[in-house]
N, C-alpha and C positions, 0 to 999 in steps of 0.2 A: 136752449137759450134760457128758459126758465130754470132749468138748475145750474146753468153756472148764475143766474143772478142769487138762487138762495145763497148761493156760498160766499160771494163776494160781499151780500149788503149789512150782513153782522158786524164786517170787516169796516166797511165803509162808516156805516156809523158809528162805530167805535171808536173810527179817527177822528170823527166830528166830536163827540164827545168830548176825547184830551183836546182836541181846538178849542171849543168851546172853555173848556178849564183854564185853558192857558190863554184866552183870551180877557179874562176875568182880568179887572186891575186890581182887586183886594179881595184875598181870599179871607173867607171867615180865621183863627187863628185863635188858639189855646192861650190863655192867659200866663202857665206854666211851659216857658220855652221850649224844654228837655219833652216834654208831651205833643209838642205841635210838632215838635221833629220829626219826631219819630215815627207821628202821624201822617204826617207829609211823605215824610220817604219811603212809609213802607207802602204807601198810595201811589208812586210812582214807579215803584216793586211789582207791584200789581197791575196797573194799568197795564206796564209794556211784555208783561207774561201774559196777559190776556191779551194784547197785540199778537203777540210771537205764535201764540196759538191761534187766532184766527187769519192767521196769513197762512199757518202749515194746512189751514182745513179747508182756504179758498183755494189753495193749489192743489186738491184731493189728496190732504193728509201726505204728501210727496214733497219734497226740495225744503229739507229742514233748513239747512245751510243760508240758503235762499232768505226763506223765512226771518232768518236772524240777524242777515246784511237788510233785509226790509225794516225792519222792527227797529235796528240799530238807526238808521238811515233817518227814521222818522222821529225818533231822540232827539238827534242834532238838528234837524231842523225846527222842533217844537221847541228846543231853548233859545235857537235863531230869533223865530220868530214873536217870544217874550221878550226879546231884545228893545221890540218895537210898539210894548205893552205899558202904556204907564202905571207904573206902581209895581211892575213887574221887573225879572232881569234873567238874563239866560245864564245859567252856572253851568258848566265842561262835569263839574262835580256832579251834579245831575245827571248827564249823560250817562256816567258810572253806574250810578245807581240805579237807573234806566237796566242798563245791563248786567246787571246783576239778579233784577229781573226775569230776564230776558233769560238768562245762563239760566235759571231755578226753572223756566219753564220747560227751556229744553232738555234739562235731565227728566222733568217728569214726564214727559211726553217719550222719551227713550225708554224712560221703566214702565210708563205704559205699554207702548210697542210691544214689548216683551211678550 
């Protein structure tokens, strides 16, 4: 019991985390557009590659595939749910990029494997 909670509560509060982010109505934001972009998105790169991997490591490192209908799953519904954020909005375009992510992590977790 104790170890499947270690595995699961990384997980768990990681999702708390992007909730909490995306619960935010006004994120701090770069003066220089082209800078906050990029900032933003590549933060969004990251979060859901460190999602995708802590759902492969709650399920003992087993059901990548899994892992990445997880990951993806929690995308869409974390733009959903900015939907209902004020000062916030859910972009599909995010979800992409979410996944793109998500794809960067599962290759490196493959050429880990290796």
């Amino acid at each position: 019991m104790k170890a499947k909670l270690s595995s699961w509560l990384p997980l768990i509060l990681w999702m708390t985390i992007i909730f909490l982010f995306s619960n935010t109505p006004d994120l701090p934001s770069n003066k220089i557009y082209f800078l906050d972009f990029v900032f933003k998105k590549s933060a969004h790169m990251i979060e859901f590659g460190i999602l995708t991997f802590l759902f492969y490591r709650a399920q003992g490192f087993k059901k990548l595939e899994t892992s990445i209908l997880l990951s993806w799953s929690y995308a869409f519904t974390d733009e959903i749910h900015q939907l209902f954020v004020p000062g916030r909005g859910g972009r599909l375009s995010d979800v992409f990029i979410d996944l793109l992510g998500i794809i960067i992590a599962t290759k490196l977790i493959k050429k880990l494997k290796r």
